[in-house]
VMD Tcl script that draws the C-alpha trace (Angstrom):
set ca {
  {0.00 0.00 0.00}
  {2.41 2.28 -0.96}
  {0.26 4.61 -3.00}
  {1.15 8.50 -3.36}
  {-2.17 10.73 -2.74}
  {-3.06 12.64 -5.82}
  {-1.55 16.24 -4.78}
  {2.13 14.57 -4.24}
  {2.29 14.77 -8.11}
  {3.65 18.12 -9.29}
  {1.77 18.15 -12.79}
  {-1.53 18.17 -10.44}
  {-0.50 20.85 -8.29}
  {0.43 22.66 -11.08}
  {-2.95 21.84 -13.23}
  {-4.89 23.12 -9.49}
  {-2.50 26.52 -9.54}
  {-3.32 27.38 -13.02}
  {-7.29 26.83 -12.63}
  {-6.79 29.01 -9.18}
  {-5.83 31.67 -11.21}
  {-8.21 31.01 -14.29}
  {-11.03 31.23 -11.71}
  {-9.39 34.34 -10.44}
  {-9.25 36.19 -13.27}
  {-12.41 35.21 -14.19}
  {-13.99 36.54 -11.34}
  {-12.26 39.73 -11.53}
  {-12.92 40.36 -15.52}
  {-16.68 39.63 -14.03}
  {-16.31 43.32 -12.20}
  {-16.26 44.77 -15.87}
  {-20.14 43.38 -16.36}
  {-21.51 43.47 -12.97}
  {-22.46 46.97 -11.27}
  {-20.91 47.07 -7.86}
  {-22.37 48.53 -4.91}
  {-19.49 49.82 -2.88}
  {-19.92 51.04 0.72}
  {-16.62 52.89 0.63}
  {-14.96 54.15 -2.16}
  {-11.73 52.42 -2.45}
  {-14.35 49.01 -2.90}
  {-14.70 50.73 -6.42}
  {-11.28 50.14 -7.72}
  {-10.82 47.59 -10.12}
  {-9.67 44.14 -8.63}
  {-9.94 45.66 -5.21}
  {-10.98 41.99 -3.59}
  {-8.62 40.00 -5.19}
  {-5.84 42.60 -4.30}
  {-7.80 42.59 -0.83}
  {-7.43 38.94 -0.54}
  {-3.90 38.43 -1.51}
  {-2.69 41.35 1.00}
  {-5.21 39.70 3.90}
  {-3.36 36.20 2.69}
  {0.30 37.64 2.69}
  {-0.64 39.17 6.44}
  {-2.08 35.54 8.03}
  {1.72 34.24 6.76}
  {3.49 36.79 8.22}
  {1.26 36.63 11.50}
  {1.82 32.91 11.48}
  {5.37 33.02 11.12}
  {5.49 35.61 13.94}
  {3.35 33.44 16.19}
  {5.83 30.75 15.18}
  {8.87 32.34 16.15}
  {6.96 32.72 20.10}
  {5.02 29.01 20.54}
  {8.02 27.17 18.57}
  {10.08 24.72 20.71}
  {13.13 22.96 20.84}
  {13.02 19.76 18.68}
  {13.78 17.63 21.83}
  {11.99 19.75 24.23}
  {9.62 16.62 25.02}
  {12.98 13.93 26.07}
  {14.77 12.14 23.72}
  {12.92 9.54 21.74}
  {15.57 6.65 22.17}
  {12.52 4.26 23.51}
}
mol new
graphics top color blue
foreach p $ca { graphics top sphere $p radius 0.5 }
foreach p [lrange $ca 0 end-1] q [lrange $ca 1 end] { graphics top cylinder $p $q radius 0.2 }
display resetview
C-alpha cells in the first residue's frame, strides 16, 4: 500500500494553480459586467478583492510566522525519543 495521494504529483498541483488563477481572473474580468455597490470608495477600484485577498493572505503568513517564532520549541523539548 504504498500509494502517493493525488496532490504529491507536481503536474496536479500545477494543473490546481493554473485553474486558481483562471477562476481568479475570471472573477475579476466579471467586475467589468456586474455593477458594484461599494460602501466605501476604495471598494470601487478595479480588482480591489482580489488585491484585498492576496494582501489579507500575505498578512495571516506573516502573522503565522510571527506566532511561530513565540510558541516554537526545541526539537527535543519533550525527552529524547531513544525508547
Amino acid at each position: 500500500m504504498d500509494e502517493s495521494h493525488w496532490l504529491d504529483r507536481p503536474r496536479n498541483v500545477k494543473r490546481l494553480w493554473h485553474g486558481f488563477l483562471i477562476v481568479l481572473a475570471l472573477i475579476t474580468l466579471a467586475e467589468l459586467v456586474v455593477q458594484l455597490h461599494p460602501h466605501f470608495e476604495v471598494e470601487s477600484v478595479f480588482g480591489f478583492f482580489a488585491w484585498f485577498g492576496f494582501g489579507a493572505c500575505a498578512a495571516m503568513i506573516v502573522a503565522a510566522k510571527a506566532v511561530a517564532l513565540v510558541l516554537k520549541r526545541p526539537e527535543r523539548y519533550y525527552g529524547d525519543d531513544d525508547a
